[in-house]
C-alpha positions in Angstrom: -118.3 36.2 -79.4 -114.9 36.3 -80.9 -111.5 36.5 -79.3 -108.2 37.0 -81.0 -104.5 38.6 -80.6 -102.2 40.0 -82.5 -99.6 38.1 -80.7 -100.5 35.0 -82.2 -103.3 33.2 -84.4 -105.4 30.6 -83.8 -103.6 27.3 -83.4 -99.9 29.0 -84.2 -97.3 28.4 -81.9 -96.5 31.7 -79.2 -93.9 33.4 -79.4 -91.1 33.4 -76.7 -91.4 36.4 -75.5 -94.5 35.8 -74.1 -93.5 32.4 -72.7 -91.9 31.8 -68.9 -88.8 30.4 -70.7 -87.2 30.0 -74.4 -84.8 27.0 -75.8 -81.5 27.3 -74.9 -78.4 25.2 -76.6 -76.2 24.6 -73.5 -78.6 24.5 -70.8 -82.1 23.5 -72.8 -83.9 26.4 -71.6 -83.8 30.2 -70.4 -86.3 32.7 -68.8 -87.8 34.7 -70.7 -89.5 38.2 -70.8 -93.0 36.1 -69.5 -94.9 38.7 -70.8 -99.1 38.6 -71.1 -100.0 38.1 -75.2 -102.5 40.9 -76.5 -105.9 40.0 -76.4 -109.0 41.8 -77.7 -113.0 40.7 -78.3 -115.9 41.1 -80.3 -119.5 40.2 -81.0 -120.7 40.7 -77.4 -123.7 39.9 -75.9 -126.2 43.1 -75.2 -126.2 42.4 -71.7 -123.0 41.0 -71.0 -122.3 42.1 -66.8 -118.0 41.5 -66.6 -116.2 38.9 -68.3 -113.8 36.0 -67.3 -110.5 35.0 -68.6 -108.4 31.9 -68.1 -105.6 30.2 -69.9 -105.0 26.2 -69.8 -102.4 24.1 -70.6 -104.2 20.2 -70.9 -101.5 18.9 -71.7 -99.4 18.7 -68.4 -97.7 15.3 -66.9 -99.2 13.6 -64.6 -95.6 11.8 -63.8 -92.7 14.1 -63.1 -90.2 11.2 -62.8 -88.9 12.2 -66.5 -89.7 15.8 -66.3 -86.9 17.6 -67.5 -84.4 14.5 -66.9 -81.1 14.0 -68.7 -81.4 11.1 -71.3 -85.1 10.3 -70.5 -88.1 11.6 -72.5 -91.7 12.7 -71.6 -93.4 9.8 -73.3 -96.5 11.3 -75.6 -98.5 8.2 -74.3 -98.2 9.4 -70.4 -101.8 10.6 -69.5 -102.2 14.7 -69.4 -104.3 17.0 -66.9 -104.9 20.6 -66.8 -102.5 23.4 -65.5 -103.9 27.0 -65.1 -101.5 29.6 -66.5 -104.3 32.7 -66.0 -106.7 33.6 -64.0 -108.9 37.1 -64.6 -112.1 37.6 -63.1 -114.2 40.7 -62.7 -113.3 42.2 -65.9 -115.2 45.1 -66.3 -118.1 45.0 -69.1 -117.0 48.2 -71.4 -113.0 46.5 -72.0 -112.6 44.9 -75.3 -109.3 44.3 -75.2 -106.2 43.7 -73.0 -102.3 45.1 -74.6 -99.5 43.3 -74.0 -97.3 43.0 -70.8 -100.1 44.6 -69.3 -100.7 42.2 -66.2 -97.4 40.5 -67.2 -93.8 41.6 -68.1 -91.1 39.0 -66.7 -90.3 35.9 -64.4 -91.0 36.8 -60.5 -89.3 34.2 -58.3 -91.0 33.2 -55.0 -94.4 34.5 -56.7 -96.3 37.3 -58.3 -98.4 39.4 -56.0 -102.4 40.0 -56.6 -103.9 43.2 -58.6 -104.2 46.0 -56.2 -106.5 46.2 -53.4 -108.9 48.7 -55.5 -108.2 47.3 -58.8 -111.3 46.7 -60.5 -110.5 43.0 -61.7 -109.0 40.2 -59.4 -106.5 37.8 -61.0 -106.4 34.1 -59.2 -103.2 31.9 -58.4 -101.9 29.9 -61.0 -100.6 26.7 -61.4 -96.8 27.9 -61.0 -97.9 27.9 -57.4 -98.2 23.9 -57.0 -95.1 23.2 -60.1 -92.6 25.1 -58.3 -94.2 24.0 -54.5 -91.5 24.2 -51.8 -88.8 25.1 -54.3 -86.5 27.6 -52.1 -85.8 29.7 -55.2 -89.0 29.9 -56.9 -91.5 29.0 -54.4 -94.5 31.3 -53.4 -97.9 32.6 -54.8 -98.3 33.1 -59.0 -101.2 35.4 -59.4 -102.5 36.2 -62.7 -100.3 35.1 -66.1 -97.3 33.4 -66.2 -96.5 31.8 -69.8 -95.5 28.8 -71.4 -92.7 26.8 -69.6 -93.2 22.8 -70.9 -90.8 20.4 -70.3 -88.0 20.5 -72.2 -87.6 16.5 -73.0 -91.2 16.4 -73.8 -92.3 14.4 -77.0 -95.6 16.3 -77.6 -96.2 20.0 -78.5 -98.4 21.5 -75.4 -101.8 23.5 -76.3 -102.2 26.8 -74.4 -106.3 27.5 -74.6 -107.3 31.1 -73.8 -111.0 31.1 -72.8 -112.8 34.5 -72.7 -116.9 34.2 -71.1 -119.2 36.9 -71.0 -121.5 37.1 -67.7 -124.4 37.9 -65.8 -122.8 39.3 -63.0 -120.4 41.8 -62.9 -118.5 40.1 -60.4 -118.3 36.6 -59.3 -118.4 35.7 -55.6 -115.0 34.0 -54.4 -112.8 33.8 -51.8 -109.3 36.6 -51.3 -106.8 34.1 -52.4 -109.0 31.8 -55.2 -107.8 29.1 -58.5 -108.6 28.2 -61.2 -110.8 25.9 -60.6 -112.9 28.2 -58.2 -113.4 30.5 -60.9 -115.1 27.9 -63.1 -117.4 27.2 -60.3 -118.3 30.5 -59.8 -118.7 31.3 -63.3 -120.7 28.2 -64.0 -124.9 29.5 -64.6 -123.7 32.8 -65.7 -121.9 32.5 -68.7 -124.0 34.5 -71.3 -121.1 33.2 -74.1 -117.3 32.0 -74.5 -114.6 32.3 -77.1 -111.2 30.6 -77.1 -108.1 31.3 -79.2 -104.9 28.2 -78.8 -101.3 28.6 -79.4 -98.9 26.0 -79.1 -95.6 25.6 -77.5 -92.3 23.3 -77.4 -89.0 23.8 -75.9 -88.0 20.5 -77.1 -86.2 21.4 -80.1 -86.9 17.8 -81.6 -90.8 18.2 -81.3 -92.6 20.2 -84.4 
């Protein structure tokens, strides 16, 4: 199976416009447009069922005490974990392909809601959910994609790593409100075959 975009090769970095934020001079970062990339498949298998999609970032801190800190730096030697930034399930087995801004189109404070009730594919919460937490202004429930938003003071360049699986099933057993993390449990014995495609992003304007 093969997955690709024309919003950005393989290992290329992603364009802002399809990041949560973009550089900024004065204040070191901006929202941004946070709109899905385009995404389209090939080479699948004869009896694929529905297909899965998810999007991680490995290369989160796991120390926020320099995150985004005036005169401090995200050290590239602090040890990573994973952050969700999509979450697709149920994806019907006759799609190929998935335009632009389609699930995505701009920053929702205070969360993004679910797909419709009788929508045939069910996005997940992502990680903005936990980041953001019991932040007044942005708190709340982040289904489905929300892009690239690193920190800004960051001495690394972060990975985003789309993952596309053909299954079995044609849909996967999980609870109303489910993660990331649920989704690769549910997913796991089914997988028929995967694909990834990686872009990169920094908004530290020091980091190449």
């Amino acid at each position: 199976m093969k997955l690709t975009s024309q919003s950005f090769a393989n290992g290329t970095a992603i364009p802002g416009e399809f990041a949560f934020a973009v550089q900024d001079a004065a204040t070191h970062l901006t929202l941004s447009s946070n709109k899905n990339p385009h995404l389209v498949w090939s080479d699948v298998p004869a009896n694929t069922q529905s297909f899965a999609l998810v999007c991680i970032d490995p290369h989160v801190p796991t120390s926020l005490d320099n995150v985004n800190q005036e005169g401090k730096v995200v050290p590239a030697s602090l040890p990573r974990a994973d952050l969700f930034h999509w979450v697709l399930v149920n994806i019907p087995a006759d799609v190929r392909e998935i335009a632009a801004g389609s699930h995505s189109d701009a920053v929702t404070p205070k969360g993004k809601p679910a797909l419709p009730a009788d929508s045939k594919m069910r996005h997940g919460i992502n990680g903005y959910t936990a980041w953001f937490g019991d932040d007044e202004n942005m708190g709340g429930d982040y289904h489905g994609y929300d892009g690239p938003c690193p920190p800004w003071n960051d001495e690394i360049v972060h990975d985003y790593v789309f993952t596309l699986y053909a299954l079995d099933v044609a849909h996967l057993e999980l609870p109303t409100k489910f993660y990331g993390p649920d989704a690769l449990a549910a997913l796991e014995g089914h997988v028929l075959a995967s694909a990834s495609l990686t872009g990169t992003y920094s908004l530290n304007p020091n980091v190449r």
